[in-house]
Each structure stands twice: as C-alpha cells, then as structure tokens.
N, C-alpha and C positions, 0 to 999 in steps of 0.2 A: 504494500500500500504506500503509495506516493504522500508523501509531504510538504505542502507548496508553503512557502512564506510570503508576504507580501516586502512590497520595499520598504524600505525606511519613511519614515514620514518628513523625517526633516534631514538635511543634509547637511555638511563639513561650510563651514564657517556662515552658517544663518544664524540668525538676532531669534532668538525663543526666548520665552517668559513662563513662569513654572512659579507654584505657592513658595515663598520666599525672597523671591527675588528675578534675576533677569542675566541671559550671558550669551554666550555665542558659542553650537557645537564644534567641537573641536575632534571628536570618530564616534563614530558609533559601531557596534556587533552584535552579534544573537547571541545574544544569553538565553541556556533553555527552548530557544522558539520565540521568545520574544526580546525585541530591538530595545540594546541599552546604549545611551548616548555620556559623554565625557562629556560637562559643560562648563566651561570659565565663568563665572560669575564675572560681572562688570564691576572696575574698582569704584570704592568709594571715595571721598576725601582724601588727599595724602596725610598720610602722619607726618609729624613732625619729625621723628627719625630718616623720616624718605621711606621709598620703597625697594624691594629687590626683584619683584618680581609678580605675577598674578597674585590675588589674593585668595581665591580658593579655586578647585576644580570640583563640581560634584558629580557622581554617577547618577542618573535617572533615566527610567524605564522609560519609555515612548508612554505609557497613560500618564505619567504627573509631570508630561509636561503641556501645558495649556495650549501653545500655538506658537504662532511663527509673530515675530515684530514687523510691521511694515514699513 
C-alpha cells in the first residue's frame, strides 16, 4: 500500500506567523509523515551587550503554524 504525502505548505525563507511570535523558514522535513519546519524567530530590540547572532530557532509542525506573512 502506497503512501503519498503532500508538499510542504510553506517553503525555505517565507515570513510565517505561529502562536508566539513571527520568523522566517529556514528547512523543513517529514517527521513521522508529517512536515516539521526550522523557524528563526524575528529579532527583537538589540540589547545593550549587542548581538551574536539569531535569537532563537524553533521546531514546529506544519498545524501550529498559522500562515504565510504577506
């Protein structure tokens, strides 16, 4: 028995939005059957120390993520 997936819903560097916050994918792959994406969150404020580098990456599923940014 065949097992089809569908594509990704969002792709390598789109603007998504997701409960928490807001970023841009960075890969996504099948986890299990279903589509997990890497997403940089967008920086906030610089601190006063400066910055090094992103400030976070998060893993989420294709359903917690809301949509695409226009």
């Amino acid at each position: 028995m065949a097992f089809h997936v569908a594509a990704p819903k969002f792709g390598k560097n789109q603007q998504v939005y997701f409960l928490g916050g807001s970023g841009k994918v960075k890969t996504c792959f099948l986890d299990s059957g279903i589509w997990a994406y890497c997403v940089e969150m967008e920086l906030g404020p610089a601190p006063e120390s400066g910055r090094i580098g992103p400030e976070a990456t998060v893993l989420l599923h294709q359903s917690e993520i809301e949509g695409a940014i226009a």
